[in-house]
C-alpha positions as CSV (number, residue, x, y, z in Angstrom):
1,X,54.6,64.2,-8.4
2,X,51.1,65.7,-7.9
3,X,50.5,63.9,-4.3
4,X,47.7,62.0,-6.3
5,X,47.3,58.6,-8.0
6,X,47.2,58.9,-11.4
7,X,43.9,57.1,-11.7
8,X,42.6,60.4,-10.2
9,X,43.7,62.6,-12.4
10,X,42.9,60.8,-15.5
11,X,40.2,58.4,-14.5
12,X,39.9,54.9,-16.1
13,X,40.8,56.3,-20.1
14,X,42.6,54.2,-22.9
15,X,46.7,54.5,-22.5
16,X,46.5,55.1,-18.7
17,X,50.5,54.2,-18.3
18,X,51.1,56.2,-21.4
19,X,49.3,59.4,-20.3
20,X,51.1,59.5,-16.7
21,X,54.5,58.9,-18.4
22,X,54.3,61.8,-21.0
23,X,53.2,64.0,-18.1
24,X,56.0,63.0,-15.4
25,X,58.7,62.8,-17.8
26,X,57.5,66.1,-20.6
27,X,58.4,63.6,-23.3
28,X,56.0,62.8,-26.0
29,X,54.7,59.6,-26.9
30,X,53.7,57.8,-30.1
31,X,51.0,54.6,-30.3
32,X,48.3,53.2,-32.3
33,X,45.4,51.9,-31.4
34,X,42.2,50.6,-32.6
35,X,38.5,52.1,-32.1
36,X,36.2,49.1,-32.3
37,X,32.9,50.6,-32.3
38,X,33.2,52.0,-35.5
39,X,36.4,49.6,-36.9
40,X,38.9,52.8,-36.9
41,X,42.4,52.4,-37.2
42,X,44.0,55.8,-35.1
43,X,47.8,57.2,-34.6
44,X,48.0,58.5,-31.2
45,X,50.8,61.7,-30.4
46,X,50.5,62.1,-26.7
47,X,52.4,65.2,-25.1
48,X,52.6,67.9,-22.6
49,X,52.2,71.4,-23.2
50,X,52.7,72.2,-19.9
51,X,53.7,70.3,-16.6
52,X,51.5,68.0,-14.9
53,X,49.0,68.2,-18.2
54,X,48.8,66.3,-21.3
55,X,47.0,66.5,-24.6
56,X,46.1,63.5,-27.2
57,X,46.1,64.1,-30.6
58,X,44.3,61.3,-32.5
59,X,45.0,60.6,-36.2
60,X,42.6,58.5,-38.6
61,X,44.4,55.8,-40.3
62,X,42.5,53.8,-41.7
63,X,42.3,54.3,-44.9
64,X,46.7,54.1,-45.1
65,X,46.5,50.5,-43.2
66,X,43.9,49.2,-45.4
67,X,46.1,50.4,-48.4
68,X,48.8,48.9,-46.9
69,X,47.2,45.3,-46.4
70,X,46.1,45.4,-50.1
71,X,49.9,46.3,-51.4
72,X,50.8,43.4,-49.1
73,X,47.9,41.0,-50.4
74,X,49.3,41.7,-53.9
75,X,52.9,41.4,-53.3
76,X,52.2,37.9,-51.3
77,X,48.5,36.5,-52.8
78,X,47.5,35.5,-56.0
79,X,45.0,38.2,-56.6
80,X,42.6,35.1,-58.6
81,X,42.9,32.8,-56.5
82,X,43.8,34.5,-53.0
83,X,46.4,32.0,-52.5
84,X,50.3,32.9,-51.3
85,X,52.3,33.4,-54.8
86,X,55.6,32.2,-55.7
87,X,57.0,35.4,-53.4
88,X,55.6,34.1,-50.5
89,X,55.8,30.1,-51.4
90,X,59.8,31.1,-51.2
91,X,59.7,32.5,-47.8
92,X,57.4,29.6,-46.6
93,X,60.1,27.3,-47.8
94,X,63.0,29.1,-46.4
95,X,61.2,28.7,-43.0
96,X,60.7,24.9,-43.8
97,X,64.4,24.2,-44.2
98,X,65.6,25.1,-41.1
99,X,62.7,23.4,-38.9
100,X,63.4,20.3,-40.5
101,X,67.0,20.5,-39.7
102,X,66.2,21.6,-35.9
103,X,63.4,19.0,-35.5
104,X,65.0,16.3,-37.4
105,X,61.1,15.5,-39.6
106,X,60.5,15.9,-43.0
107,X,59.0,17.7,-45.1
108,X,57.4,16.9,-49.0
109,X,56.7,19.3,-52.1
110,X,54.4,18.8,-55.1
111,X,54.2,20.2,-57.9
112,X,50.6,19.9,-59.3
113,X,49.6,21.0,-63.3
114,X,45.9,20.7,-63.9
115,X,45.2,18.4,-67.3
116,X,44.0,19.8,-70.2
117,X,43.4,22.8,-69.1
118,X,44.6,24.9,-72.1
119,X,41.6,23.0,-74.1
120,X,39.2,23.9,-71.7
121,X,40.2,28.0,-71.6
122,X,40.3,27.7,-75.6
123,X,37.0,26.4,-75.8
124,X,35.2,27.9,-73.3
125,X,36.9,31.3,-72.3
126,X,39.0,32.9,-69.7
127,X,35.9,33.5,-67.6
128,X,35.6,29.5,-67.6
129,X,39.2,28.6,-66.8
130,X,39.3,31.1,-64.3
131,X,36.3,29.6,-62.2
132,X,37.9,26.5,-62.3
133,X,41.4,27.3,-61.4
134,X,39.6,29.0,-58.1
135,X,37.5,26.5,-57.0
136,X,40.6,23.7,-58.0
137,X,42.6,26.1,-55.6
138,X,40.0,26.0,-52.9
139,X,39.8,21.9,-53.2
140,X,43.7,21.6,-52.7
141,X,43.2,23.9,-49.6
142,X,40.5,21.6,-48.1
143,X,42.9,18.5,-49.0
144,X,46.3,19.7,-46.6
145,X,46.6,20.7,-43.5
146,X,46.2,24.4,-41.7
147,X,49.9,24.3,-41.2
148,X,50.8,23.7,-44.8
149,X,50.9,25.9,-47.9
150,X,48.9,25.7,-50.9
151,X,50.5,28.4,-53.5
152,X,49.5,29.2,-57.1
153,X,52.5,28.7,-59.1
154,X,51.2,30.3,-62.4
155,X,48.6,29.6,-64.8
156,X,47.3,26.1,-64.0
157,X,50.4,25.3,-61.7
158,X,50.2,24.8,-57.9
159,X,53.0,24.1,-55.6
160,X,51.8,22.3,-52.0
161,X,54.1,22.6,-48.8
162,X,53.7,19.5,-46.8
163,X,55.4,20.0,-43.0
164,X,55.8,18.2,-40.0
165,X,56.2,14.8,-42.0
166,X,57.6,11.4,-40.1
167,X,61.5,11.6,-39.5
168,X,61.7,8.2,-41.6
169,X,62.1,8.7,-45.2
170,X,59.7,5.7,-45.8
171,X,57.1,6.4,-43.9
172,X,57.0,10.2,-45.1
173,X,57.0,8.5,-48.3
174,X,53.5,7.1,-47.9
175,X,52.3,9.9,-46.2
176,X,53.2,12.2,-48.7
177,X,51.0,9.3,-51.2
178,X,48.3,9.4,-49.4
179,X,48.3,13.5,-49.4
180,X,48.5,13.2,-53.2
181,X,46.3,10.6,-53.9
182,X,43.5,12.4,-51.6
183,X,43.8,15.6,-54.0
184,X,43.3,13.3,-57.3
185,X,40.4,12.0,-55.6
186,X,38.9,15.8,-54.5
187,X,39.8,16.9,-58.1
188,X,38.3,14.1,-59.9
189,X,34.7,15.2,-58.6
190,X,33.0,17.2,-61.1
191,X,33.2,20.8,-61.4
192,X,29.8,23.1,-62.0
193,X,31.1,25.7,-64.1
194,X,29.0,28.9,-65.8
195,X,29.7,30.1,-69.4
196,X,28.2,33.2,-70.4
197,X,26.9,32.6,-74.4
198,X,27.8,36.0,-76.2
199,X,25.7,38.4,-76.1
200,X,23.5,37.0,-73.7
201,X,22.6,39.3,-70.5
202,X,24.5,38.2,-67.3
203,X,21.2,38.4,-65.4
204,X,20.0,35.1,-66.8
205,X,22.5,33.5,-65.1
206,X,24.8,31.7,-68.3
207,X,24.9,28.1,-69.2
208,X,25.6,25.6,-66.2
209,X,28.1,22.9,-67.3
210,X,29.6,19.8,-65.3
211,X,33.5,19.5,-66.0
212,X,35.9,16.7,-65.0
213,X,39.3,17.7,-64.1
214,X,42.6,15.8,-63.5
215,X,46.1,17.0,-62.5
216,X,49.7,15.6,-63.1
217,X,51.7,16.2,-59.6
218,X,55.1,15.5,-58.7
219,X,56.3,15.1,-55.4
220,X,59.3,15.1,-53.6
221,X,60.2,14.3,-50.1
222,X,63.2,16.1,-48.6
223,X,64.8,15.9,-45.0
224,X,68.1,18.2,-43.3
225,X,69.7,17.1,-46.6
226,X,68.1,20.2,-48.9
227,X,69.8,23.2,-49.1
228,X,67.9,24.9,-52.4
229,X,64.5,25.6,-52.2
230,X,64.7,26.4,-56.2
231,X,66.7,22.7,-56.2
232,X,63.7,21.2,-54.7
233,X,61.0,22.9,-57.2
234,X,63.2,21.6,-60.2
235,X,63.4,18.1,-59.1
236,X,58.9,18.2,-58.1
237,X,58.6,19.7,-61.6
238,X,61.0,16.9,-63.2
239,X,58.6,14.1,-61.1
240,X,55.3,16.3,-62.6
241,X,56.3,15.6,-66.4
242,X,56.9,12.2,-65.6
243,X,53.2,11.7,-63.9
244,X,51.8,13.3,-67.6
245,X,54.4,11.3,-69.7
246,X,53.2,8.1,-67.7
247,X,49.4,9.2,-68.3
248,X,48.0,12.0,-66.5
249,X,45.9,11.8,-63.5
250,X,48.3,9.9,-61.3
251,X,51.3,11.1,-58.7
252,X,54.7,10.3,-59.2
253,X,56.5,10.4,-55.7
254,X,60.3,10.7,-55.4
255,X,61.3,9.1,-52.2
256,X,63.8,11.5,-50.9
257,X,66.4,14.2,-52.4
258,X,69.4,11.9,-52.3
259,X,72.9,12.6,-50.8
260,X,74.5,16.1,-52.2
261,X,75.3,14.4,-55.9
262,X,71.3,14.1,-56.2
263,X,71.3,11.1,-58.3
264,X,67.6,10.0,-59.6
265,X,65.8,8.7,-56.9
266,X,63.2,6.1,-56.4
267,X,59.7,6.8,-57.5
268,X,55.8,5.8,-56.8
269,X,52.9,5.9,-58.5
270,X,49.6,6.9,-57.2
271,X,46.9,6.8,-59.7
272,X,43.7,8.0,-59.1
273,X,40.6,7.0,-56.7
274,X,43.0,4.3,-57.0
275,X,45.6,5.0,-55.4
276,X,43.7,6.3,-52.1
277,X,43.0,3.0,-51.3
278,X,46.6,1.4,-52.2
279,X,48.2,4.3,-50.0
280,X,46.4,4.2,-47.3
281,X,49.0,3.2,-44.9
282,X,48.8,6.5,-43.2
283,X,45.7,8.6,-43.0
284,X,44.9,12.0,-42.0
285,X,43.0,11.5,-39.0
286,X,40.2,14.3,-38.7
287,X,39.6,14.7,-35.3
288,X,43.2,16.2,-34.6
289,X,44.6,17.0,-38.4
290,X,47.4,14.9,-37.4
291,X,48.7,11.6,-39.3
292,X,48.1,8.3,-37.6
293,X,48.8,4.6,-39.0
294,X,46.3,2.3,-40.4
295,X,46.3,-1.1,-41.8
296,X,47.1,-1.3,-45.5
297,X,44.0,-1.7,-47.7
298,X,43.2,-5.0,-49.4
């Protein structure tokens, strides 16, 4: 329009196409952008006052996007434990549904309650309990994959999303075990936990305790059969009261969902250190977080 390229008129500046467009065409233009330097957020209104010329007004947003992120960190996270809630465990198993119905896998859910937890917040205090439940959540999230959920349920309940499981019920069976029976074995290490005697002074640090910790979990393994994500929760809680009626600090796997009529399906058990050896038909291999076959263990 002005016999010269635009990189002439504007030299080499930020939103190059953007700038020529709002001057050839008079229309104005809205985009964001980001000013690293000093980590700005910025709403951009680009327009023309008059032909062939443009003007840029820039708009500090930084403070609305970071307000934004912590409305959507509450609505999502636990604000404890920093883990997805029930809110956004739903959505995550919404998504699941479907891929396992496209890709023809499966896919497992447990249902984990920490063991005698209520004596331990009676006894020692919220402060206590609380310490535990977030370095119990950060355990579970070292246990599972990158591409699988660890959510805080409530109180001492977490659900885990297992994905991309083997297509044969069976074998997503054991891997599903072996899943459980490696978070009995990260929980059953002792926890260092720091109780503040009253009216002591923070600065001298509380009392350093070691406490044990077990967890009742249910499991169940589902395929293109579910429908109901809440269906699937029931049935992993129903498998979780069965692990602390049968003893506490074991796994009670349901093989699979069953056809529509969802009769009572077959269970394991995975006990303890125990059971990490006994399931170890499948292991998560490190080098490539995937799962590969092993020999049973004697």
């Amino acid at each position: 329009m002005l016999g010269r390229a635009a990189s002439q008129i504007f030299g080499e500046v930020p939103y190059l196409e953007a700038y020529a467009q709002v001057v050839e065409r008079g229309e104005p233009m809205r985009l964001s952008g980001r000013f690293e330097p000093m980590q700005r957020d910025f709403a951009i209104t680009v327009f023309s006052p008059a032909p062939g010329q443009f003007a840029t007004v820039f708009q500090d947003v930084t403070e609305h996007r970071r307000a934004e992120e912590r409305i959507r960190q509450l609505a999502f996270h636990d604000t404890l434990t920093l883990l997805p809630n029930r809110r956004l465990l739903a959505d995550r198993m919404r998504m699941a549904l479907p891929a396992v119905r496209r890709h023809g896998g499966r896919a497992a859910l447990m249902f984990l309650d920490l063991d005698h937890f209520k004596a331990l917040n009676d006894k020692e205090g919220h402060n206590v309990g609380d310490q535990l439940l977030v370095e119990a959540a950060g355990r579970l999230m070292g246990s599972v994959r990158a591409t699988d959920t660890v959510a805080r349920f409530g109180g001492d309940e977490f659900v885990i999303l297992l994905v991309d499981l083997d297509a044969d019920a069976a074998q997503a069976t054991a891997q599903a075990g072996v899943f459980a029976a490696k978070i009995l074995a990260t929980l059953d290490e002792p926890f260092v936990l720091t109780r503040q005697p009253a009216g002591s002074d923070e600065s001298e640090g509380g009392v350093r305790n070691e406490h044990t910790c077990s967890a009742s979990i249910g499991v169940v393994v589902f395929g293109s059969e579910a429908v109901d994500p809440e269906q699937i929760l029931q049935v992993a809680d129903a498998a979780m009261y069965r692990a602390k009626a049968a003893g506490r600090n074991q796994a009670v796997v349901d093989a699979d969902l069953g056809p529509p009529a969802w009769p009572a399906p077959a269970t394991q058990q995975v006990q303890g250190a125990v059971g990490l050896r006994a399931a170890a038909t499948f292991e998560l291999a490190a080098s490539d977080r995937r799962l590969s076959p092993l020999q049973s263990a004697p």
